[in-house]
N, CA, C and O atoms as a printed pandas DataFrame, in Angstrom:
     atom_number atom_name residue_name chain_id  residue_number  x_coord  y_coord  z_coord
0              1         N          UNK        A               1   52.784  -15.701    9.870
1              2        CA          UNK        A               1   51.606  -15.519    9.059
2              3         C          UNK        A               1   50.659  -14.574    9.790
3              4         O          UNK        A               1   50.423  -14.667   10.994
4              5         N          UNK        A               2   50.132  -13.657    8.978
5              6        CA          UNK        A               2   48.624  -13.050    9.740
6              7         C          UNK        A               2   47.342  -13.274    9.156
7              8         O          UNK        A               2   46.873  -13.451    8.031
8              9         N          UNK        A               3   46.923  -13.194   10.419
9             10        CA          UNK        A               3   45.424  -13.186    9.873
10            11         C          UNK        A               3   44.531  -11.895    9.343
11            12         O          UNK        A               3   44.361  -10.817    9.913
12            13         N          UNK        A               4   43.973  -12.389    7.966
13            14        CA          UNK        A               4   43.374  -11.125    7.744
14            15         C          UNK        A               4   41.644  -11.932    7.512
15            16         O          UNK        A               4   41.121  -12.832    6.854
16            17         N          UNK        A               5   41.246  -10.786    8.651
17            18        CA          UNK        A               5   39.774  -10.487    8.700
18            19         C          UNK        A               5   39.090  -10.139    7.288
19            20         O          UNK        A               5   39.542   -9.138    6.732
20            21         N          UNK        A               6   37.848  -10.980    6.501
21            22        CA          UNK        A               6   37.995  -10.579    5.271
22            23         C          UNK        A               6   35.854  -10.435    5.340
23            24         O          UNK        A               6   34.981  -11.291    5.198
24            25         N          UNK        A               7   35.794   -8.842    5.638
25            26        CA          UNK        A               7   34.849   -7.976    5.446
26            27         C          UNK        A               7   33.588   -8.500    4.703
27            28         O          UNK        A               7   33.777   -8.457    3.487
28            29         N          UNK        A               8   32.322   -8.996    5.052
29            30        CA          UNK        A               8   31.522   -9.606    4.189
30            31         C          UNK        A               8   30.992   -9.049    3.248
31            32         O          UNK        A               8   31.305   -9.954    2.474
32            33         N          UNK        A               9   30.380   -8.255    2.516
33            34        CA          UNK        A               9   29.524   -7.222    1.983
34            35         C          UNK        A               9   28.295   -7.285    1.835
35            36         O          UNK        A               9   27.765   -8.041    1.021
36            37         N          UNK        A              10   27.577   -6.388    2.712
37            38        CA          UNK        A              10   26.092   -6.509    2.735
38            39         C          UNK        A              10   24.885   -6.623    1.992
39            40         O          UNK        A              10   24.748   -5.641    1.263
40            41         N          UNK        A              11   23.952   -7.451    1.897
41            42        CA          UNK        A              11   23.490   -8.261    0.664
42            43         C          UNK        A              11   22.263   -6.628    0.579
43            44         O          UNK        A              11   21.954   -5.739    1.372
44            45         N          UNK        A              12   21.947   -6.945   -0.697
45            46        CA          UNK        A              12   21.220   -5.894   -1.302
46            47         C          UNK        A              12   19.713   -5.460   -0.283
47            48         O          UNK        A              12   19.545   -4.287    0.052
48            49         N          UNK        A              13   18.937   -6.309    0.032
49            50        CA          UNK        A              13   18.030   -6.268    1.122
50            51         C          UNK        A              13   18.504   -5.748    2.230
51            52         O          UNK        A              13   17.719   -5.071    2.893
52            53         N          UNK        A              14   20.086   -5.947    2.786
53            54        CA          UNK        A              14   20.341   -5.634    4.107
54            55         C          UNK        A              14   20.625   -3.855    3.844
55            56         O          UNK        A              14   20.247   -2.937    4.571
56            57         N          UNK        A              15   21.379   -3.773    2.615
57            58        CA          UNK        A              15   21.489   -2.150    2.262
58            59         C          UNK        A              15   20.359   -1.416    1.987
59            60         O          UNK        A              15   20.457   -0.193    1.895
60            61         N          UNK        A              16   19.189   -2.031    1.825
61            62        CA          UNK        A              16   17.888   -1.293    1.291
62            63         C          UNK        A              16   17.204   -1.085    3.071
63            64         O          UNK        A              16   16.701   -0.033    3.468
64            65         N          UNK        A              17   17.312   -1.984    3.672
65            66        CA          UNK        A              17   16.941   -1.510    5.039
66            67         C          UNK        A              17   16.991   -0.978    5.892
67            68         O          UNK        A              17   16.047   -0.676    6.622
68            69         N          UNK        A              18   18.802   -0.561    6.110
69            70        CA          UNK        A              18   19.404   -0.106    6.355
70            71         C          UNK        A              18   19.607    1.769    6.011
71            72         O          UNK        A              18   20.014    2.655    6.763
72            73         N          UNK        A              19   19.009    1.850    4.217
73            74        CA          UNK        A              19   18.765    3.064    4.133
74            75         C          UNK        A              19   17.671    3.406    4.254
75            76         O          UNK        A              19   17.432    4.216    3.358
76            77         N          UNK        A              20   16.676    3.221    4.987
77            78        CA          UNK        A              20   15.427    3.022    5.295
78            79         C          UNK        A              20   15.752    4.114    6.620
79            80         O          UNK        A              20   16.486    3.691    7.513
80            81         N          UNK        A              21   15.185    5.541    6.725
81            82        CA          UNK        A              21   15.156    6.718    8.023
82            83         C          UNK        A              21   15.161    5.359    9.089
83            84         O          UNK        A              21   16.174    4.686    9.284
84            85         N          UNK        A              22   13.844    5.095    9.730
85            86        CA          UNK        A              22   13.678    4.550   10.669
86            87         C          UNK        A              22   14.178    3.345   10.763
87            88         O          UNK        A              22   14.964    3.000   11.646
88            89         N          UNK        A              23   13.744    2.607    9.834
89            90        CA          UNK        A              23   13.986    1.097   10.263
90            91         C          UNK        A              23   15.619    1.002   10.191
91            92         O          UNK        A              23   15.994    0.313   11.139
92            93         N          UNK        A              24   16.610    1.409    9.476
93            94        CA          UNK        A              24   17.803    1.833    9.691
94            95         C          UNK        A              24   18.638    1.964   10.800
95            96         O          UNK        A              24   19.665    1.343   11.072
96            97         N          UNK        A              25   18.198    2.647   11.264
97            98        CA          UNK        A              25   18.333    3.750   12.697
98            99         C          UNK        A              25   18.172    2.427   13.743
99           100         O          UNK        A              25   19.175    2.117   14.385
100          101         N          UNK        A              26   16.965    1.663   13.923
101          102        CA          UNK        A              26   16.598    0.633   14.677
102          103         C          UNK        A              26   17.578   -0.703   14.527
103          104         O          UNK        A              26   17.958   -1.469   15.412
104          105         N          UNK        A              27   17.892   -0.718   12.922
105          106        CA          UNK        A              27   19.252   -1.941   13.393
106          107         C          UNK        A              27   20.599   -1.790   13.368
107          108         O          UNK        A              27   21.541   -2.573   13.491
108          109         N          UNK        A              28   20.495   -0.577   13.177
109          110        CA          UNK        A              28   22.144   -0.348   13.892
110          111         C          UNK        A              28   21.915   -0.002   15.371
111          112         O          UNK        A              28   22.974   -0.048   15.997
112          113         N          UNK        A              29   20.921    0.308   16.068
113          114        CA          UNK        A              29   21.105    0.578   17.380
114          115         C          UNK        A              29   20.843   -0.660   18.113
115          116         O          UNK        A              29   20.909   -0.686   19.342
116          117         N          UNK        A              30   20.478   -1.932   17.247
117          118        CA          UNK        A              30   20.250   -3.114   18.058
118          119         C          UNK        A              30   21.450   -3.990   18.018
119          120         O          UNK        A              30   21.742   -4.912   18.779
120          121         N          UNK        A              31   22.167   -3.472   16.858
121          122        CA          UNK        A              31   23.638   -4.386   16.438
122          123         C          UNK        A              31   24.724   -3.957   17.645
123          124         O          UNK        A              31   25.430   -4.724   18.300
124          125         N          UNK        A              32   24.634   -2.411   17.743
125          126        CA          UNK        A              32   25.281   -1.754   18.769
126          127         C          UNK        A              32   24.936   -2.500   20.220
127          128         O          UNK        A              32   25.766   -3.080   20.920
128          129         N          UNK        A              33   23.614   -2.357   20.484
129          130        CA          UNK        A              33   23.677   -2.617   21.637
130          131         C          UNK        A              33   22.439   -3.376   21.544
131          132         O          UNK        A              33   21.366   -2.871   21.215
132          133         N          UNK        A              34   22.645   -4.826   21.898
133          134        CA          UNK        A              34   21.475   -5.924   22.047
134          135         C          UNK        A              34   19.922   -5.555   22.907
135          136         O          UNK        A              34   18.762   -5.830   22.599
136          137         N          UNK        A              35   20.481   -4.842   24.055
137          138        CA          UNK        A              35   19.315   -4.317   25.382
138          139         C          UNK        A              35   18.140   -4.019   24.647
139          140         O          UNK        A              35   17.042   -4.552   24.810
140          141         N          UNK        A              36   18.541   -2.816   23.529
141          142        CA          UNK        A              36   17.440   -1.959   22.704
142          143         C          UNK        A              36   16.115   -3.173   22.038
143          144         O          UNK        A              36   14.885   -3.137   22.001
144          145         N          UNK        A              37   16.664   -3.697   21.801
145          146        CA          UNK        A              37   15.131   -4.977   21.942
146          147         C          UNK        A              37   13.976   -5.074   22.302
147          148         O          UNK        A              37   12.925   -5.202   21.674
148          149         N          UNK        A              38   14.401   -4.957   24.187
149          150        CA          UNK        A              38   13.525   -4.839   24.949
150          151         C          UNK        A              38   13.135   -3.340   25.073
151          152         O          UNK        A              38   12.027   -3.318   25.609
152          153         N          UNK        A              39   13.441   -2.436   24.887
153          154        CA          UNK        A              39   12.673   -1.165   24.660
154          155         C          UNK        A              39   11.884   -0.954   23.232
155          156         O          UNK        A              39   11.079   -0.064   22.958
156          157         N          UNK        A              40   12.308   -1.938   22.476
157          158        CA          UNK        A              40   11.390   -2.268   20.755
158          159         C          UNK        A              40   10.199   -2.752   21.426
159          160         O          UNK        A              40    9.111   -2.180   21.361
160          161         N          UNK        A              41   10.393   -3.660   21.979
161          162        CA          UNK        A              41    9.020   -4.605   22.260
162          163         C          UNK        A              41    7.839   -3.637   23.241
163          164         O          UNK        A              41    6.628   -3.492   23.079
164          165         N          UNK        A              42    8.866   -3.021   24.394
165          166        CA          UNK        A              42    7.862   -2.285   24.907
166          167         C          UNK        A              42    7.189   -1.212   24.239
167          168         O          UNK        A              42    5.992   -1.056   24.481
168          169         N          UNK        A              43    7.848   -0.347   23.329
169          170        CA          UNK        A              43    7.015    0.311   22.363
170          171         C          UNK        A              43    6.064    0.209   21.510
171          172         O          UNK        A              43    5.157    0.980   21.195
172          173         N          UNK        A              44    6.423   -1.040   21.092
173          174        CA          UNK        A              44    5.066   -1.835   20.089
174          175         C          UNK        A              44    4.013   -2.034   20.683
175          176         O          UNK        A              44    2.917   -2.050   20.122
176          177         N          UNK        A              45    4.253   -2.262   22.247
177          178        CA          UNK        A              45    3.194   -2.967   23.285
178          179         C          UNK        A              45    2.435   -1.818   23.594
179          180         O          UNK        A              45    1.268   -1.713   23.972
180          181         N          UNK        A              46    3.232   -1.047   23.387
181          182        CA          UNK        A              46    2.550    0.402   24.215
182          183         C          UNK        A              46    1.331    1.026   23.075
183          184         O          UNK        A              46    0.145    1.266   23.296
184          185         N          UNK        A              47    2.486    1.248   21.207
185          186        CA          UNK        A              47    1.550    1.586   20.663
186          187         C          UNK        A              47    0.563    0.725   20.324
187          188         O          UNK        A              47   -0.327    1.313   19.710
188          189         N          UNK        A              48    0.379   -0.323   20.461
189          190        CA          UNK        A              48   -0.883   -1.635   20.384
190          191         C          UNK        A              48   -2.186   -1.292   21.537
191          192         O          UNK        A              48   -3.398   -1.348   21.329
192          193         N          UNK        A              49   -1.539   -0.965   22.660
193          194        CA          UNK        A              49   -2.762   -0.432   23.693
194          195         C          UNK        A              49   -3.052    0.663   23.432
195          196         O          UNK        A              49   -4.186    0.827   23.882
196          197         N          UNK        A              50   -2.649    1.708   22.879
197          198        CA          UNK        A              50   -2.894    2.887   22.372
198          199         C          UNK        A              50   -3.623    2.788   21.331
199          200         O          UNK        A              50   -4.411    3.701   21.086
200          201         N          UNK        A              51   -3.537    1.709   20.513
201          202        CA          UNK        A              51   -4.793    2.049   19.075
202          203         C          UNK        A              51   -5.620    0.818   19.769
203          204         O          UNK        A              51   -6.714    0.742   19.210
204          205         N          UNK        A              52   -5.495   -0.064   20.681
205          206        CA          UNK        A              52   -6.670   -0.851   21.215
206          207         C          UNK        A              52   -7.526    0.102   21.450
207          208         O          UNK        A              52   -8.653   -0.012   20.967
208          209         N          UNK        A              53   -7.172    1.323   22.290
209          210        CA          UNK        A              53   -8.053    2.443   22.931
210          211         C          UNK        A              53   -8.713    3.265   21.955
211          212         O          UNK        A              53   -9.860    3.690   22.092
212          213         N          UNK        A              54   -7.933    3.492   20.922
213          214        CA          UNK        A              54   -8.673    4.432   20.312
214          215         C          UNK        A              54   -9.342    3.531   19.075
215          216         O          UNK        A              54  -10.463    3.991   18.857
216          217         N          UNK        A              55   -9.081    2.533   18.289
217          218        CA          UNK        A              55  -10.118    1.736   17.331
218          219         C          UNK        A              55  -10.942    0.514   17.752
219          220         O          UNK        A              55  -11.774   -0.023   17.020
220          221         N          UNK        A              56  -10.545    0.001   19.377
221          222        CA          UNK        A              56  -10.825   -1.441   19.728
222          223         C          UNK        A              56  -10.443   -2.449   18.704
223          224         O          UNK        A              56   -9.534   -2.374   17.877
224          225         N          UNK        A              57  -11.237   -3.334   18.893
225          226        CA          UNK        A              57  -11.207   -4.970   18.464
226          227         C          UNK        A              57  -10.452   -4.780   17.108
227          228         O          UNK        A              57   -9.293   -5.145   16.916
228          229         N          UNK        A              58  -11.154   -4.239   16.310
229          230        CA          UNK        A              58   -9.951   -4.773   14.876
230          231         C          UNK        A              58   -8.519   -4.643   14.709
231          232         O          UNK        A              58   -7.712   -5.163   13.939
232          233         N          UNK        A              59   -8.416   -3.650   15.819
233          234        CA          UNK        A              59   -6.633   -3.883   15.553
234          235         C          UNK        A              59   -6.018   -4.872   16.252
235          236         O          UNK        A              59   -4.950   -5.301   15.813
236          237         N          UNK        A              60   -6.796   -5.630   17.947
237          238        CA          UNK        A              60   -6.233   -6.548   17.891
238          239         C          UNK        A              60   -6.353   -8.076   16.498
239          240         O          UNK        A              60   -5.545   -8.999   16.396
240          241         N          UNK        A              61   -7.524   -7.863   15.694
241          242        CA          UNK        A              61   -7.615   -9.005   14.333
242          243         C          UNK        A              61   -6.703   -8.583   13.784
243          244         O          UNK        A              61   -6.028   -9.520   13.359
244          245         N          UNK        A              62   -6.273   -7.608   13.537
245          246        CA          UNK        A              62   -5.419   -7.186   12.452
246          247         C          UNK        A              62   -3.759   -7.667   12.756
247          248         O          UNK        A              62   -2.928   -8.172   12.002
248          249         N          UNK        A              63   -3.693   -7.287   14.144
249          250        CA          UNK        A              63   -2.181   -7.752   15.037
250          251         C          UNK        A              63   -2.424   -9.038   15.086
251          252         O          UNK        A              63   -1.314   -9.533   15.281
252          253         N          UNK        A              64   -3.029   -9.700   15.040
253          254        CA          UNK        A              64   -3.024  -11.499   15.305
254          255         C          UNK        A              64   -3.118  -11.758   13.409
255          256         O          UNK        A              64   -2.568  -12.804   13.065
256          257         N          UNK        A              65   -3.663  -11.026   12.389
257          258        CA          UNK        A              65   -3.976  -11.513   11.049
258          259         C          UNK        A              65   -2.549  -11.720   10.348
259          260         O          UNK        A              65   -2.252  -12.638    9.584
260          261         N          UNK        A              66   -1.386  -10.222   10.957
261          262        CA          UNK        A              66   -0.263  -10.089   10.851
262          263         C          UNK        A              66    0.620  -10.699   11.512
263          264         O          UNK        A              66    1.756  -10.506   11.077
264          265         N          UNK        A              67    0.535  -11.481   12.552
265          266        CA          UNK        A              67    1.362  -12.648   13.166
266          267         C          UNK        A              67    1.139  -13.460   12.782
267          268         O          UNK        A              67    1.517  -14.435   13.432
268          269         N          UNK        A              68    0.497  -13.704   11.679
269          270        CA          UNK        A              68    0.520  -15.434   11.569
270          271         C          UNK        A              68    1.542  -15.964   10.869
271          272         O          UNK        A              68    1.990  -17.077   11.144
272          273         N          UNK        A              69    2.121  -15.042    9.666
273          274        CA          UNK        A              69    3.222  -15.901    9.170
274          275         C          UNK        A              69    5.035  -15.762   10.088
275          276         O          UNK        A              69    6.090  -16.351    9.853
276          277         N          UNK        A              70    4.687  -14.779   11.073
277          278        CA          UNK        A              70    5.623  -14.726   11.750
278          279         C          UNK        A              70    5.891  -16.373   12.813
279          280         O          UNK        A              70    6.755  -17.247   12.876
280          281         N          UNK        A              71    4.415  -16.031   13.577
281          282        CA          UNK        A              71    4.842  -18.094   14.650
282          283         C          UNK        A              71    4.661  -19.077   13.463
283          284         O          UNK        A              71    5.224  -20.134   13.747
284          285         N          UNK        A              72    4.098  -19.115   12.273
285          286        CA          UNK        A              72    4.481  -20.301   11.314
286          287         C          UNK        A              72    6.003  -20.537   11.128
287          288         O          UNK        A              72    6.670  -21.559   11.290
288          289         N          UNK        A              73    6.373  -19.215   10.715
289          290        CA          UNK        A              73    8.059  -19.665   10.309
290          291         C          UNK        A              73    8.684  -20.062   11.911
291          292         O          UNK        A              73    9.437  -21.036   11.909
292          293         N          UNK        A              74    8.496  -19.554   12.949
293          294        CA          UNK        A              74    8.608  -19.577   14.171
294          295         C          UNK        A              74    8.695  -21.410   14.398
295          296         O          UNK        A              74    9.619  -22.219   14.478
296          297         N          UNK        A              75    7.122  -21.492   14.443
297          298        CA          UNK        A              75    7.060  -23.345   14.633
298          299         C          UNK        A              75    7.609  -24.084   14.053
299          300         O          UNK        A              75    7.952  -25.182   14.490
300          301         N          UNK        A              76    7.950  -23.417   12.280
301          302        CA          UNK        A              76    8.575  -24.596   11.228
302          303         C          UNK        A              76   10.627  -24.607   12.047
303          304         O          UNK        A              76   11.498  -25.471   11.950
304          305         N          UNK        A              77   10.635  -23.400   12.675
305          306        CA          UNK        A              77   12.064  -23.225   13.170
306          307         C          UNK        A              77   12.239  -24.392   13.777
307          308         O          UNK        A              77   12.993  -25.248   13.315
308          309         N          UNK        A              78   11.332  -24.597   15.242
309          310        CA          UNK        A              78   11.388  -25.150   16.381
310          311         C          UNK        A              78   11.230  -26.659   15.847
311          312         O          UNK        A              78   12.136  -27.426   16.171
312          313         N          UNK        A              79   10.330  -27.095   15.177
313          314        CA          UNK        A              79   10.597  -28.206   14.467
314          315         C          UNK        A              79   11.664  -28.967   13.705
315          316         O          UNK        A              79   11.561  -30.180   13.519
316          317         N          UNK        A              80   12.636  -28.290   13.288
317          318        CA          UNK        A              80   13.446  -28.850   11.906
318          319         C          UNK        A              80   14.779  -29.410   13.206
319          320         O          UNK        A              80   15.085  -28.993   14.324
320          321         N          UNK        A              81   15.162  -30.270   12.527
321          322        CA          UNK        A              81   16.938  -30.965   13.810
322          323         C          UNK        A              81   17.726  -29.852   13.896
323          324         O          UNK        A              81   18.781  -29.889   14.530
């Protein structure tokens, strides 16, 4: 008997993101290679001190207004069995 590997097909959201220039580009290079992560994060970090400098305070409200539903789903994760 063999085994045949049977190909999933990528759900409509994953193909719309995917044809997306940038954001595209960013998850196939993270699927490829996991590392690229940590050069995501440092970029975000970088451009975050970069508009700290040039608008101050509201962009950090704005970066904390926009994390919030990210650590909610986050905490509801860490919570469930």
């Amino acid at each position: 008997m063999t085994a045949v590997a049977t190909a999933r097909s990528p759900s409509p959201t994953s193909r719309i993101l995917r044809a997306l220039p940038i954001i595209g580009r960013v998850i196939r290079e993270v699927e490829r290679e996991i590392d690229t992560v940590f050069y995501l994060i440092v970029i975000l970090l970088t451009a975050l001190v970069l508009a700290l400098k040039i608008w101050g305070l509201p962009v950090l409200v704005l970066t904390a207004v926009a994390l919030v539903p990210v650590i909610f789903v986050l905490l509801i994760m860490v919570t469930l069995p």
